[in-house]
N, C-alpha and C positions, 0 to 999 in steps of 0.2 A: 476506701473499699476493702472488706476482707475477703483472705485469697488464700485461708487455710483450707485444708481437704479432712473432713473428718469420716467416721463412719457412723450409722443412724439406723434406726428400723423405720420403716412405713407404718403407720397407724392410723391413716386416714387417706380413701379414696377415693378420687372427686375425676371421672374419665380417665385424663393423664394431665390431672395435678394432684399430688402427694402432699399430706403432711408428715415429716421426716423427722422424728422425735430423737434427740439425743441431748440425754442424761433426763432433765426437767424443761429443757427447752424444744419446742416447737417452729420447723421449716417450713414455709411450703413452698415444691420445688417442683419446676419440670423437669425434664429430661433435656440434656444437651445437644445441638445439633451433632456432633458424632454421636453421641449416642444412638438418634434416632437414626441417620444412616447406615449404624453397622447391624440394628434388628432388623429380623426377617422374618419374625413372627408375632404374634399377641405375647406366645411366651417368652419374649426373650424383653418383654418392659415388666416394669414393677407392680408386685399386687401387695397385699395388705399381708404383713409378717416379712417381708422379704428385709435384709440388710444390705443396704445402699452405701456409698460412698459420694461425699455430694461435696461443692464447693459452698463454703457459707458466704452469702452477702450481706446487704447491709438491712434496717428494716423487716427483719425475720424472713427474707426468702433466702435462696439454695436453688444450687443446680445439680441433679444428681450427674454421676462421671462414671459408677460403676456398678452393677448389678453382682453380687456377692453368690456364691455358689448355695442353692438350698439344698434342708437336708429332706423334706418334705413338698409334698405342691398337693390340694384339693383344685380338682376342677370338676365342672360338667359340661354337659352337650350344650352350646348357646340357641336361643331362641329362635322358634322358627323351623324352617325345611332346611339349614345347613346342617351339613355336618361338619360341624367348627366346633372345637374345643373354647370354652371360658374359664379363665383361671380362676377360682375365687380367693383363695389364700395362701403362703408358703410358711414353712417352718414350725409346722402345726404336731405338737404329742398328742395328745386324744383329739377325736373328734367325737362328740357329742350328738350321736342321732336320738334325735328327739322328738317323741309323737304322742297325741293324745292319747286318753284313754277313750274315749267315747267314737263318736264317728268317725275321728281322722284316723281310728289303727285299724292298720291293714297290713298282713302279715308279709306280700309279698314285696309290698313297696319297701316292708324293713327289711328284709333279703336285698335288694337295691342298692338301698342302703347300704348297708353292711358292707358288702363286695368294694363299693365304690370307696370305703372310708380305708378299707385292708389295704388298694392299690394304691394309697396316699402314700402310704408308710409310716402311717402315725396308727394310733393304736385308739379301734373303736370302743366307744362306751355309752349302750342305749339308757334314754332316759325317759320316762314315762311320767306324761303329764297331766296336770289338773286331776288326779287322784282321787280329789275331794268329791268331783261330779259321780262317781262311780262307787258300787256298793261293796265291791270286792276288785282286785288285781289278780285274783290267784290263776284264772284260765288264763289272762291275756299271756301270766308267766311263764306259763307252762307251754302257751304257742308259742315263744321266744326261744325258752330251752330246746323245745325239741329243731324247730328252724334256723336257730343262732345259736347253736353250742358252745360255751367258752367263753362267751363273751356278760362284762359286767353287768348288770343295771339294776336302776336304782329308781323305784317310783318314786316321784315327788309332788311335793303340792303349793305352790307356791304364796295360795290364799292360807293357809296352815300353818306350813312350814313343814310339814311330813317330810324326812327324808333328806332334806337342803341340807343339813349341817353335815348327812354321811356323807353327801355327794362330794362335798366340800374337801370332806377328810381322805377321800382317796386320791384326789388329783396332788400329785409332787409338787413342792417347792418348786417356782420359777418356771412351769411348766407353761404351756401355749397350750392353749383350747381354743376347738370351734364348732361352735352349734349350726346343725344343720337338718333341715325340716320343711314343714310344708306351712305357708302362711298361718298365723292363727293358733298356733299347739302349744305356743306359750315361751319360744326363746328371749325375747325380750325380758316380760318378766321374771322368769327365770336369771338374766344375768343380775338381775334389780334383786333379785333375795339374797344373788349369794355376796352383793355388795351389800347388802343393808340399807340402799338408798336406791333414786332413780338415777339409772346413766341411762338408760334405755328408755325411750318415747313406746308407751305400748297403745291401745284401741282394744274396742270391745269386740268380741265375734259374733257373726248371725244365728240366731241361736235357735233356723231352724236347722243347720247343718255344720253349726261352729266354725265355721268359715269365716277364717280373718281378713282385713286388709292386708298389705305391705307393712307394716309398721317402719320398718326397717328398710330404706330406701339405699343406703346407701354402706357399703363394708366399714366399720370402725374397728380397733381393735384399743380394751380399755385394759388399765391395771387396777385388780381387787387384790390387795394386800403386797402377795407373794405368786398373784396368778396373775396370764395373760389372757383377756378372754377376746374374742374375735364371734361378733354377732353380725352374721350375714343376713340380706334379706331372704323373703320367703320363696320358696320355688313352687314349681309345679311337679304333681308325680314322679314325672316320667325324665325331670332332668339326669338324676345322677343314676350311675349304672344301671343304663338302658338294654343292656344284653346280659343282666344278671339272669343265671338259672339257682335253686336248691341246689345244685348237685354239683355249681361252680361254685359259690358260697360254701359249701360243705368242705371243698375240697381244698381251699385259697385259708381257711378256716384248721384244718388238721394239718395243714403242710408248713403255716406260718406261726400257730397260737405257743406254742412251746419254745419256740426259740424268742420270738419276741418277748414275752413276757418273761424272760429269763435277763432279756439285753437290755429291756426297754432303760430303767434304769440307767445305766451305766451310758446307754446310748444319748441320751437326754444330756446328761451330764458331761461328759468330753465336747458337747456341739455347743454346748450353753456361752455364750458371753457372761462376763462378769453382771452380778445384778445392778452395781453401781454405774455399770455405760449403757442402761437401760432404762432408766426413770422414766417411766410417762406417766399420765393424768393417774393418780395414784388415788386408792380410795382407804378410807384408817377405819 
């Protein structure tokens, strides 16, 4: 039996069992019984990006022993009449909100957005999709700019290719991404362009109001090249920054955009593990 203790990231989450990726090989681990006795919350077990600490056995499982300090956490409101927080990911540099161009945008749910991507502490970046359906971008840009000031984006088209290779070009080496959006708007496909191939299972939308299925049932988080990308499933409106205003966004927006994009860099970089104690499902 092995009884080495290494360290791993989470790349796959199945409730509370984990797959625990370190280097090119594949865990899947629960949590140990101290572990679960000394949490006292949802947040204090693992979600997808987190760096674990696990014992390896034999057979490809593992028991994770430690929960590693993030430098980031995405959550929103969980399902329902609670008010309970759900983690959806940690360790995350941009977050990718991502919305149609046609039915699904809607300016204040991108305000929502936005706020909810700022209190991550990862740094937003909208992306505007299926491009191809639509005969111009240029108003939708211009209700971003004046509602989102500061902030990237980048229409793209994923039936085309409009756009995919910039989007590409702006995300850092070795950086963590994660899309997030409303069923249907196209993250899946999307993560399939900017690999070149399908990692993502996608489905067609209704197309009397583009309205997708789930595609995405469950958090994974894949490697494209030099990227980590993290495709969640679809939500509904009103999960993530549910008490966003304009005028909280404006203000979370002028107080944070200059410093961060000044550190963001450097900040990324001092938190980063080596790319070599990293390898998962890698795409060439």
């Amino acid at each position: 039996m092995f009884q080495q203790t290494e360290t791993g990231r989470v790349t796959a989450q199945f409730q509370h069992l984990y797959t625990v990726s370190i280097g090119e090989k594949g865990y899947m681990c629960g949590v140990s019984g101290k572990f679960r006795h000394v949490a006292t919350s949802e947040r204090d077990y693992p979600v997808i990006g987190d760096y674990v600490t696990i014992q390896v056995r034999e057979h490809g499982q593992g028991t994770i022993h430690h929960l590693l300090e993030r430098r980031t956490v995405l959550s929103r409101a969980a399902a329902g009449n609670e008010t309970r927080e759900q983690l959806i990911c940690a360790n995350v540099d941009y977050v990718l909100i991502t919305m149609a161009c046609g039915h699904d945008f809607n300016i204040r749910r991108l305000e929502r957005y936005t706020l909810a991507a700022w209190d991550t502490g990862a740094i937003p970046i909208i992306v505007l999709t299926k491009t191809d359906q639509v005969d111009s971008v240029d108003t939708l840009l211009e209700d971003i700019q004046v509602n989102a000031p500061g902030i990237q984006v980048f229409p793209v088209s994923a039936v085309t290719g409009e756009g995919v290779a910039e989007l590409r070009h702006a995300l850092p080496s070795e950086s963590t991404i994660a899309f997030v959006g409303s069923s249907g708007v196209g993250k899946s496909t999307l993560t399939n362009a900017l690999a070149h191939e399908a990692l993502a299972v996608t489905q067609t939308v209704r197309a009397q109001d583009e309205r997708g299925k789930h595609t995405t049932t469950h958090r994974e988080l894949f490697r494209i090249d030099d990227l980590y990308v993290i495709d969640t499933p679809g939500c509904e409106n009103s999960d993530y920054g549910k008490e966003a205003s304009i005028s909280r966004t404006r203000s979370v927006i002028s107080k944070r955009l200059p410093r961060r994009v000044v550190s963001a860099t450097v900040h990324i970089r001092k938190n980063r593990a080596a790319p070599s104690k990293r390898r998962l499902r890698t795409v060439r």
